[in-house]
C-alpha positions as CSV (number, residue, x, y, z in Angstrom):
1,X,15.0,-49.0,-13.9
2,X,14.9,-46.1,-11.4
3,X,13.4,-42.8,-12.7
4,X,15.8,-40.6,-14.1
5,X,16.3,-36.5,-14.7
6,X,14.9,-36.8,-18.2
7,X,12.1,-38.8,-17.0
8,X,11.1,-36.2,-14.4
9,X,12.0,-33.3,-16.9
10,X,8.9,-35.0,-19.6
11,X,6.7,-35.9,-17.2
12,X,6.6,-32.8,-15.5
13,X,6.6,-30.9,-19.5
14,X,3.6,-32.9,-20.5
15,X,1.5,-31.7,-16.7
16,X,2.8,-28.5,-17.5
17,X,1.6,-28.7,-21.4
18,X,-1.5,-29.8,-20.4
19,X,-2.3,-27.6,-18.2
20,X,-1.7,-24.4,-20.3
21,X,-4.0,-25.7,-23.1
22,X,-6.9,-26.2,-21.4
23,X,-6.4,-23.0,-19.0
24,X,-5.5,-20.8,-21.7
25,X,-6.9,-22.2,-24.8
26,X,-10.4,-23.9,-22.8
27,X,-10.1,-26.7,-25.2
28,X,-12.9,-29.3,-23.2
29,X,-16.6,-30.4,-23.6
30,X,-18.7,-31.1,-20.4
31,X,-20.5,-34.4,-20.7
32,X,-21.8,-37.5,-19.4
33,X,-23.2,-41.3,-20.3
34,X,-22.5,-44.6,-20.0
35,X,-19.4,-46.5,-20.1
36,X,-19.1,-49.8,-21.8
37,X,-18.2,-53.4,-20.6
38,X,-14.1,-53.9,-22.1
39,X,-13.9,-57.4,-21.0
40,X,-13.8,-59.4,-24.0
41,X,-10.6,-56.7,-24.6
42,X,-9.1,-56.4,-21.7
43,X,-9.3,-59.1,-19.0
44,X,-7.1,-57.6,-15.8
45,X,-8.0,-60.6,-13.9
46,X,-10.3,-61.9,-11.4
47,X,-12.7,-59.7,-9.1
48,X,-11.8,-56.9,-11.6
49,X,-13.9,-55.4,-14.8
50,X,-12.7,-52.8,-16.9
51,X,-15.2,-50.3,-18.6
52,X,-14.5,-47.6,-20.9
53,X,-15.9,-44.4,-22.4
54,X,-16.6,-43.1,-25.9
55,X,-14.0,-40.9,-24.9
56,X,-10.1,-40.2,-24.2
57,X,-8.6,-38.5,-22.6
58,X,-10.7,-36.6,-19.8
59,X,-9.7,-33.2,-18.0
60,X,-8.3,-34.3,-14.6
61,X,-6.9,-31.0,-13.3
62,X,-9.4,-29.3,-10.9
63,X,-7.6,-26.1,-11.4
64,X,-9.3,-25.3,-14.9
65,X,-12.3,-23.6,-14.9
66,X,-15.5,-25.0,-15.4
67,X,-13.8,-28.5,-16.3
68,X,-16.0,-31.4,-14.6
69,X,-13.4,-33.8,-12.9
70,X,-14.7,-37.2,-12.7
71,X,-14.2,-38.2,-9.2
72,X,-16.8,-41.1,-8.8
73,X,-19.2,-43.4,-11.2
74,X,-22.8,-44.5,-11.1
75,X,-23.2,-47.9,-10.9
76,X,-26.9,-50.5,-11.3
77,X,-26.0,-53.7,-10.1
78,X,-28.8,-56.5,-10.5
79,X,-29.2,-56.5,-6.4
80,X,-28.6,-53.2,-4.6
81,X,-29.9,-50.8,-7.6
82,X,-28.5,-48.0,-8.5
83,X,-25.4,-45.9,-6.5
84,X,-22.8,-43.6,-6.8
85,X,-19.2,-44.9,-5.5
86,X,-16.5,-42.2,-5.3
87,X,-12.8,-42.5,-5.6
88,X,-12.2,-44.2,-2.0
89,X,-15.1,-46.5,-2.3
90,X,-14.3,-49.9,-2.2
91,X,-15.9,-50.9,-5.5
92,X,-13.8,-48.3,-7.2
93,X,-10.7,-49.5,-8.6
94,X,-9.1,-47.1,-10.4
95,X,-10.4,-44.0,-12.8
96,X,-8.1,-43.5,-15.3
97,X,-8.4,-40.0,-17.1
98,X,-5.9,-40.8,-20.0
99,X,-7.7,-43.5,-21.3
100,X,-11.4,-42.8,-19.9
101,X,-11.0,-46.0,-18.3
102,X,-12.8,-47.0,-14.9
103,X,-11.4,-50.2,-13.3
104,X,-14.3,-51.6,-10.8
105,X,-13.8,-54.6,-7.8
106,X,-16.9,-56.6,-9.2
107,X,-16.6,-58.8,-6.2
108,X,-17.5,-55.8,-4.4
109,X,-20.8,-55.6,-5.5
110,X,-24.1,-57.2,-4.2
111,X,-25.0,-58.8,-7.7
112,X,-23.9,-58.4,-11.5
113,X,-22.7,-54.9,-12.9
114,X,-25.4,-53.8,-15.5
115,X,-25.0,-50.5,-16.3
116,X,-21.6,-48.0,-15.8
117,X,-21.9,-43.9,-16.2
118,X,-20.7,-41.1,-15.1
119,X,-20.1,-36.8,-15.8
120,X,-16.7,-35.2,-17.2
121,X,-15.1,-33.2,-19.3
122,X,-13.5,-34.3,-22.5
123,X,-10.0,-32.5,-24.1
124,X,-10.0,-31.4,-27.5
125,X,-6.5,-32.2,-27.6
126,X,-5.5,-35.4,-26.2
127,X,-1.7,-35.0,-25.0
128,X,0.4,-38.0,-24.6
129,X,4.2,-38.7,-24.4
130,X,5.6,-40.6,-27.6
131,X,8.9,-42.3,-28.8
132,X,7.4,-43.0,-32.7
133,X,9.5,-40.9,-35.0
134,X,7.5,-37.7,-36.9
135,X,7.0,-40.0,-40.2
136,X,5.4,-43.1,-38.6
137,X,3.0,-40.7,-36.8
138,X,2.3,-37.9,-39.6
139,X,1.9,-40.5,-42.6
140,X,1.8,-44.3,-41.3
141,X,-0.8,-44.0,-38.0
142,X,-4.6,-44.4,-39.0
143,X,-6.1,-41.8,-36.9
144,X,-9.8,-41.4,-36.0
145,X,-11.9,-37.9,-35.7
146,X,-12.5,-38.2,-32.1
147,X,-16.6,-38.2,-32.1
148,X,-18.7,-35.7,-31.0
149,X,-20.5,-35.7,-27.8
150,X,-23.5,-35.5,-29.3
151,X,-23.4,-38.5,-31.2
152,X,-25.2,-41.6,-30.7
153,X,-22.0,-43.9,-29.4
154,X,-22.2,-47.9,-28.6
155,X,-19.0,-48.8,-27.6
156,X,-16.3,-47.9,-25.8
157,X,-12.7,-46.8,-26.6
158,X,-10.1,-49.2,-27.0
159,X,-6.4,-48.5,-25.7
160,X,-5.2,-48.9,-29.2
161,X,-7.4,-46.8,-31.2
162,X,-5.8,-43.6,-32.0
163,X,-7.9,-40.3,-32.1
164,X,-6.7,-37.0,-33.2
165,X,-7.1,-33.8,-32.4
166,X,-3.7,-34.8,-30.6
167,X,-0.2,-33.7,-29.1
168,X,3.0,-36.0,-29.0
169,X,5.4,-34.6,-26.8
170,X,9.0,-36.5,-28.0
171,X,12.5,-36.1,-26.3
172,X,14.8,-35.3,-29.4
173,X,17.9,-34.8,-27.9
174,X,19.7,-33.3,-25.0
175,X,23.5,-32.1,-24.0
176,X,25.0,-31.0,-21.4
177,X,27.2,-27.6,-21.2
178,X,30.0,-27.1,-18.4
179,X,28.7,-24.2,-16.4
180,X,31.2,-23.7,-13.1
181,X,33.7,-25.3,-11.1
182,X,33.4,-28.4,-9.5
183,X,31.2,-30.2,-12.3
184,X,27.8,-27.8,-12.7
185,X,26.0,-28.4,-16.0
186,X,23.9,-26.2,-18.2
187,X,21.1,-29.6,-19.1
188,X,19.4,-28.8,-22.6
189,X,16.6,-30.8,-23.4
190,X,15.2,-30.8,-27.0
191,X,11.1,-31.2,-26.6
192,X,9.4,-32.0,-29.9
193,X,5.2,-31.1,-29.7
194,X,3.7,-32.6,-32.8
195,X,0.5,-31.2,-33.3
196,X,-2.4,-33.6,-35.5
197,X,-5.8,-31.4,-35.5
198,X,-9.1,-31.2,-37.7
199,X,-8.7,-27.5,-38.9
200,X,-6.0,-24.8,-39.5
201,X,-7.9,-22.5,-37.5
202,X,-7.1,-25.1,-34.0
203,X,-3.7,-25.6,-35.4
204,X,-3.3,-21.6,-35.5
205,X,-4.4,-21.3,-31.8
206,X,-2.6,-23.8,-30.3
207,X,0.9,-23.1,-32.0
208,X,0.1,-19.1,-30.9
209,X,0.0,-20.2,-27.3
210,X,3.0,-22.3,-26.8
211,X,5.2,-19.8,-29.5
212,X,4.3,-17.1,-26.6
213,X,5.8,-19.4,-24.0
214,X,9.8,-18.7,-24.7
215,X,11.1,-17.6,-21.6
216,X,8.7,-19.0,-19.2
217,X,9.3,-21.7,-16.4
218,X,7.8,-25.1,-15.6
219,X,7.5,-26.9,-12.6
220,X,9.6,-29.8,-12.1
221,X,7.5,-32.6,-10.2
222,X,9.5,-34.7,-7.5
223,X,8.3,-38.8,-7.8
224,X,6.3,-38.6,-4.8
225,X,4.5,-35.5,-6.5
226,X,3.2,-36.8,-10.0
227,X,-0.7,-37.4,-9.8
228,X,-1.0,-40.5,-11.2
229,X,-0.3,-44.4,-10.2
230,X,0.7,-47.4,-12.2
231,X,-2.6,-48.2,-13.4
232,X,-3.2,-44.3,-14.3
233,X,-5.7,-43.1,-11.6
234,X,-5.0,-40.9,-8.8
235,X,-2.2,-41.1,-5.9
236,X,-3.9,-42.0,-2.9
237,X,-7.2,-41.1,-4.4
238,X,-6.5,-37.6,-4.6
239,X,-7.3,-35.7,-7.2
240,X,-4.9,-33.1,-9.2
241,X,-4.5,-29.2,-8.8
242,X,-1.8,-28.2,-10.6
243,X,-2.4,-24.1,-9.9
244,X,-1.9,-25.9,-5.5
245,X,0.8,-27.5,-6.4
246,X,2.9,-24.4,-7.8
247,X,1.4,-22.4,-5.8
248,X,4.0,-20.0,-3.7
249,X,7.2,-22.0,-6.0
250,X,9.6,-19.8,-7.3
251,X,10.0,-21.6,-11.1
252,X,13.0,-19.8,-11.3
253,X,15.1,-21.7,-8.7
254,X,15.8,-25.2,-8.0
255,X,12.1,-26.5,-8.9
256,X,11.8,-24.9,-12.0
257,X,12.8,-25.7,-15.6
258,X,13.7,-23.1,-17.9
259,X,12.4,-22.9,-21.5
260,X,15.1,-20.9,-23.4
261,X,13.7,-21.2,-27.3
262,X,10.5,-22.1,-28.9
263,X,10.0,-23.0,-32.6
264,X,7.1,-23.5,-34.7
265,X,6.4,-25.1,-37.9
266,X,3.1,-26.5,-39.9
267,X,3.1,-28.8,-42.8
268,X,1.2,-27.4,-45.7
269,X,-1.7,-29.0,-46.6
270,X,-0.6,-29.7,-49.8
271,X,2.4,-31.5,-48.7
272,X,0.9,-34.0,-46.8
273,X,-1.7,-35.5,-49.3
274,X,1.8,-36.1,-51.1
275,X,1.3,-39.5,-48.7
276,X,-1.1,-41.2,-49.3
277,X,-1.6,-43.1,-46.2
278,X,-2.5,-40.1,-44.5
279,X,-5.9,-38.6,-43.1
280,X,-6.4,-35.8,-46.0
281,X,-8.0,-33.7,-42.8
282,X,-5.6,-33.7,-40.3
283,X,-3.2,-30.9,-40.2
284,X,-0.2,-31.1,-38.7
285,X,2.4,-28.8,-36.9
286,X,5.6,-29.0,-34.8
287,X,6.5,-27.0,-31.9
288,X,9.8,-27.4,-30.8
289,X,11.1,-26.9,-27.7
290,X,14.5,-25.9,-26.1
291,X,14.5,-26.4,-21.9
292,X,17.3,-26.1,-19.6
293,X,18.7,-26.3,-16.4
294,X,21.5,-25.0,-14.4
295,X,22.4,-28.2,-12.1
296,X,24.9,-30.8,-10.3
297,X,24.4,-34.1,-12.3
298,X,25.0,-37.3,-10.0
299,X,28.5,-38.6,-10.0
């Protein structure tokens, strides 16, 4: 099915959301090391190998400060040695921030794969678009602490393992309100933000700076704009700016997306451990969001 004005107006919320965390709140760890062989998990056929990090997700806007964008991988292969490949080298697949995923063209190399690094910056707060309702993810998901950097790691991260600290962003709603003649619409989105961190004093900051966003604008990305393919590494191999690609906009016009209310809320410790399927050391929050948009739906 073709893309639709909600699909444009979460995609565009979650590069938006992402952003502002890690510019505002510096929530990311430099780091580097070796990525691990997925095969035996994930075979996406022949010529290709899939290897991932310790890790998800990694910072992939160059726009933050200090951030390390991964843009290439070292490789040892049991022929040529050892080389970096960027982005546009042949051998190089895909890169795949969300999932600290690198995709390699084995059949590009001279002899057998032996060893996969590389340098970047790890999120504190992994954000990711969700459908799950609030109960399945507050009191049914087993979450992992997200390791340490530090830590002596042997494996990789598998696309199912679910780490916290972490941000669902949910569609909960939307209606439209007649606005003028000849069939404008007032668009209001409802945007859930449920927040799963390791200590109240995280859950503090990050509720401060999106309670502080009411009456702000977001930018809303065409198709041909979003910075990521279908296997989730970059368009055309070209890394993401977000502070370029607003750059000069006027977010209060046609590009922009207007967030009217914003609510918070945090679940007491106390009432979580009522459940006991749940993590006793994650807290939890919700930050609710009410966007709109003054616009000529299709007919």
């Amino acid at each position: 099915m073709k893309a639709q004005f909600d699909n444009q107006v979460m995609s565009s919320f979650l590069l938006w959301f992402d952003n502002k965390l890690l510019k505002q709140g510096e929530g990311f760890t430099n780091t580097s090391g070796k990525f691990y062989d997925m095969v035996d998990k994930w075979n996406f056929g022949e010529g290709y190998n899939v290897y991932n990090a310790p890790f998800k997700q990694f910072v992939y806007d160059t726009s933050i400060t200090g951030a390390t964008v991964m843009t290439g991988v070292t490789v040892t292969d049991s022929v040529s040695g050892t080389a970096i490949y960027n982005l546009d080298s042949p051998q190089v697949f895909a890169i795949n921030p969300s999932e600290g995923q690198i995709i390699l063209k084995t059949d590009e190399f001279a002899g057998d794969v032996t060893d996969v690094s590389g340098s970047y910056s790890v999120k504190e707060f992994s954000v990711k678009l969700t459908s799950e309702p609030e109960e399945k993810l507050l009191f049914e998901t087993d979450f992992k602490l997200k390791p340490k950097v530090s830590q002596n790691i042997t494996t990789g991260l598998f696309e199912d393992q679910q780490s916290y600290p972490v941000v669902y962003l949910k569609h909960n709603g939307s209606i439209n309100t007649p606005g003028a003649f000849g069939g404008q619409e007032f668009t209001s989105i409802d945007i859930r933000a449920i927040v799963l961190t390791n200590s109240q004093f995280t859950l503090d900051g990050i509720c401060s700076i999106f309670r502080d966003t009411n009456d702000q604008n977001f930018y809303l990305f065409d198709a041909d704009e979003f910075p990521f393919n279908y296997v989730g590494s970059y368009n055309d191999n070209i890394v993401f700016n977000y502070a370029n690609t607003i750059s000069g906009v006027n977010l209060g016009g046609p590009k922009g997306m207007y967030i009217k209310n914003v609510n918070v809320a945090k679940y007491s410790a106390g009432s979580l451990n009522d459940y006991r399927s749940i993590n006793a050391n994650i807290y939890a929050g919700i930050i609710d969001f009410e966007v709109e948009k003054y616009r000529l739906p299709p007919k």
